[in-house]
N, C-alpha and C positions, 0 to 999 in steps of 0.2 A: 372519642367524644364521651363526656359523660352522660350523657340520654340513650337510649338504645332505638338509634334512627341513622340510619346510613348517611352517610357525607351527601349524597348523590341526591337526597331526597330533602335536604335540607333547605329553607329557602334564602334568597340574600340576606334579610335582617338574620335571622339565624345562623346563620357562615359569619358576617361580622363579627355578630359578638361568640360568636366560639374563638374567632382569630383572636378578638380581644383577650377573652379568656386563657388563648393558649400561654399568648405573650405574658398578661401578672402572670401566672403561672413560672413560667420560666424566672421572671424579675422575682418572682419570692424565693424560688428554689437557691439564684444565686447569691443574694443575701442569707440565705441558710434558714430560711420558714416555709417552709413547703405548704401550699395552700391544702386546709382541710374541707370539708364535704359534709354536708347531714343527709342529704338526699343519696341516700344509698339503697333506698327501695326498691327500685327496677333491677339492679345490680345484683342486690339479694335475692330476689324474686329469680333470678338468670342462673345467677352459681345454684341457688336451689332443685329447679328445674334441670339442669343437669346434673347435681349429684341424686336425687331421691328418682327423676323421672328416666334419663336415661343412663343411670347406672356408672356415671363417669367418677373413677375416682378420686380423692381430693391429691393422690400422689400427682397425676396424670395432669387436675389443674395446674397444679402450680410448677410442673414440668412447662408448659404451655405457658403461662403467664411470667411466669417472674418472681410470682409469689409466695410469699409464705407458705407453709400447708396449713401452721396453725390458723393464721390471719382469715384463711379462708373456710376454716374449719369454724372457726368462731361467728363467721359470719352466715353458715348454713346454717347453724343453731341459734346465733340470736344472740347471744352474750358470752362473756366468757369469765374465767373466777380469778378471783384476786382475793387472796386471804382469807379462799375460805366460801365468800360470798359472790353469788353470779350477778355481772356487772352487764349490762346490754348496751350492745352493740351500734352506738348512735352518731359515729361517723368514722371516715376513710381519708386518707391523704386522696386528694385527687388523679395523684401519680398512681396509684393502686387502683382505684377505680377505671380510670381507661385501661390498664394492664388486665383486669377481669373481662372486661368487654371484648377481650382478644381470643379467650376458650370457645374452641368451638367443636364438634364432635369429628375433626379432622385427624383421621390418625389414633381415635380412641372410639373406635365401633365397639360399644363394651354392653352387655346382656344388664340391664336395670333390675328383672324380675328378680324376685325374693323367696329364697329358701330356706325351710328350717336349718337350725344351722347344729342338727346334733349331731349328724353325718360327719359336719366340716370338722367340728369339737374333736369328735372320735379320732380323726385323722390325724391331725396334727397333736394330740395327746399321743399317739400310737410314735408319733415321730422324735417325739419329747423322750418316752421311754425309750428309745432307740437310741437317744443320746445326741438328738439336734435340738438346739433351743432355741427359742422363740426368736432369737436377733437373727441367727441365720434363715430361719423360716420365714422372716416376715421381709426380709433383703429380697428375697428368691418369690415372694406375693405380690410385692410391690405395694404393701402396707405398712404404715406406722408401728411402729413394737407394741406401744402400749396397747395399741387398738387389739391387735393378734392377741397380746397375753390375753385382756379382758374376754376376748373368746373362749380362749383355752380353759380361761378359768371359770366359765361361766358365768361372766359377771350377769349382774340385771340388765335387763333391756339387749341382752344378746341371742334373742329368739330364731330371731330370723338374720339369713349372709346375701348378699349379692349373687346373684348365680353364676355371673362370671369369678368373682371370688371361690365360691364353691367349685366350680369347674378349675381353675388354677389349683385347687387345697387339692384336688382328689388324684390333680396328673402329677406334683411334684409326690402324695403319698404311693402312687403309684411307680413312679422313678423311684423311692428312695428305701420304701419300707422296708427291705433286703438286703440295703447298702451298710457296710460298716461307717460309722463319720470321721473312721481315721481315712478312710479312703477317698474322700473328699477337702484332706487337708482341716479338719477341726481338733482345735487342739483339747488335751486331754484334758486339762483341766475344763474347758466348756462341755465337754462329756460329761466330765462325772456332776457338774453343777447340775445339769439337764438328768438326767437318771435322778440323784436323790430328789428330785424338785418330783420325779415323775412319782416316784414312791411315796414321797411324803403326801400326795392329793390322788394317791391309788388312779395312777393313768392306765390304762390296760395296754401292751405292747402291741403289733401287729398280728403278735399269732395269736390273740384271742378274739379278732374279730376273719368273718370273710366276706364275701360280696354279697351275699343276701340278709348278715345281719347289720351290719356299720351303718347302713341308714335307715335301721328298721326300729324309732322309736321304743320299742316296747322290746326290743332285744336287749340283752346284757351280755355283757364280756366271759367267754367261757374261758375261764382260766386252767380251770380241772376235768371240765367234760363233764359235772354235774353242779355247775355253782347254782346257786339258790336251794339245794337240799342241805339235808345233815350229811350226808356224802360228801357232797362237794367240801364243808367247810371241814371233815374228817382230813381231806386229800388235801387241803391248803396249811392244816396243823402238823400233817405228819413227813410233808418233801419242804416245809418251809418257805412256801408261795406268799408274796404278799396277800392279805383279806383284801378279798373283792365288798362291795359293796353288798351285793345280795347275799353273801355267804355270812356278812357281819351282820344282818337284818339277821340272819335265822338261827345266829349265834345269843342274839337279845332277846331271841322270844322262848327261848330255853328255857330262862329267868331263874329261877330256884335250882333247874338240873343243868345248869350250866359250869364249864367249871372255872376258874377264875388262879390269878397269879397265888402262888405261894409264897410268901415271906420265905421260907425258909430255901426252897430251891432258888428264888432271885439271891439272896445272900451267899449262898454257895457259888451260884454261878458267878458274880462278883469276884469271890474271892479266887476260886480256879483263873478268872478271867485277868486278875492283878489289877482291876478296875476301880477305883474310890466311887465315895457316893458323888464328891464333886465333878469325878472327872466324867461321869455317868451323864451329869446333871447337862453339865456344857456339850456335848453329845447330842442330847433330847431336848434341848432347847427349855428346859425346863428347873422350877426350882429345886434346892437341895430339900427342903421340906418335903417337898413332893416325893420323894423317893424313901425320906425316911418315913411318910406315911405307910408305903407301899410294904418296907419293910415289918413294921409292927403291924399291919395286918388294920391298922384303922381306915382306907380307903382300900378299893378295888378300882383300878384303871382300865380305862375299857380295852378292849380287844385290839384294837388299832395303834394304843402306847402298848400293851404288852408285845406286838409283832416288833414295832421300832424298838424295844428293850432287847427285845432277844438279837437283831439285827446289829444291835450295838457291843455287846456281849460274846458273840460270835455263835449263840448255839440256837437251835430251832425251840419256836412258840411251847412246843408239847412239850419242852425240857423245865419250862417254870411253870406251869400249870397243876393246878391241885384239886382235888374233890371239894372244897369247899364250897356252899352255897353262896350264892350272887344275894347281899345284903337287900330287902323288900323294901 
């Protein structure tokens, strides 16, 4: 039915014309116009109450219903975008509407409550670096890819996860975090996509975190055993560890006694390396200007292009680096 009132309780004038109803219904679908709906209020008010109140996810709807995931994603939030611009959500085929009135919490007893979700972040980045990516993690969640990436990547508005999500993120990082991903059948090329993606947004691996810091906000990833000193970021210049985030903070406040690329050892290493400026360029995602800035010595790139320079290059950070003061 389209109202949210059981068959049983409905009265004779009421049962007729739903009969009535059902029948156009049918009569338009087999002429090929399928009857549309504006009254989709109670419906949405329904799917809503189950996704924000008891926590049911929009996979699990539309496992249950028949539905789209977008369809119904679009209609927990109220519109959806077309070119750009958010378009609201002001009616349903009918046939989808009775199909949503079919979810019910049968078979998805799923936790609603909300967790910060830096914990989840951590985890499934740790998993990233490990060389599984987001398609396979998010198979194995029973979420949407995109949804998952925008986690991983911290997108806006991804403060808070599902606690049944979080409790899913924390047992597959617990199953996996020690697992090779050839050992699960991932093929290598999904490997190495998933590792440079993990470097290029500095994901910290599983051994820099452990069970008392991974969901302890204000913890940071030990990558060296002193990151956030001038220590720590000494021991990530000198074994050639990606720059952690806190070790790149206390590399910037150096400022003046910091030390910074040399033009002349990045040229050298270039050429030892049989490297062009072009083929440098495609490598680093970056222009050829850009590198011929870095060479003459009129830009300094920060800390995070010179590790992916050196990485590219094949020799560690401290190999281009020079005494030269960081421009005020």
């Amino acid at each position: 039915m389209s109202t949210y009132t059981r068959r049983a309780e409905l009265t004779p004038e009421q049962l007729r014309r739903a009969r009535q109803d059902a029948k156009r219904r049918r009569v338009l679908l087999s002429l090929g116009t399928p009857s549309r709906t504006d009254r989709i209020g109670d419906v949405q008010r329904h799917v809503r109450k189950l996704y924000f109140d008891r926590g049911i996810p929009v996979s699990v709807m539309a496992r249950q219903s028949g539905v789209n995931r977008d369809t119904i994603m679009h209609l927990v939030r109220g519109y959806r975008v077309v070119q750009g611009q958010r378009v609201p959500v002001t009616g349903l085929l009918r046939s989808t509407l009775d199909k949503l009135w079919t979810i019910t919490l049968d078979g998805a007893a799923v936790d609603g409550r909300r967790r910060p979700s830096h914990g989840t972040r951590r985890r499934l980045q740790a998993l990233c670096a490990s060389g599984f990516d987001c398609t396979w993690q998010a198979a194995r969640l029973d979420v949407c890819p995109s949804n998952l990436n925008g986690l991983v990547l911290g997108a806006r508005g991804r403060q808070f996860v599902l606690a049944a999500t979080a409790e899913a993120a924390a047992t597959l990082y617990d199953k996996y975090q020690h697992v090779d991903p050839r050992d699960v059948g991932r093929d290598e090329r999904w490997i190495k996509a998933a590792k440079t993606r993990a470097v290029q947004h500095g994901f910290a691996p599983p051994w820099c975190w452990d069970e008392d810091t991974i969901d302890d906000p204000n913890a940071i990833p030990e990558w060296t055993g002193a990151c956030g000193t001038a220590r720590g970021y000494a021991i990530h210049q000198r074994d050639g560890i990606p720059l952690c985030r806190a070790c790149r903070e206390i590399r910037r406040k150096k400022d003046g006694e910091a030390q910074v690329l040399d033009p002349e050892k990045l040229a050298s290493a270039m050429a030892d390396s049989g490297i062009s400026i072009a083929d440098l360029a495609v490598s680093l995602g970056c222009s050829k200007q850009a590198i011929y800035a870095w060479r003459s010595g009129d830009y300094v790139p920060r800390s995070q292009t010179i590790d992916r320079v050196a990485r590219a290059l094949g020799v560690r950070p401290a190999d281009l680096l020079g005494d030269r003061p960081v421009p005020g």
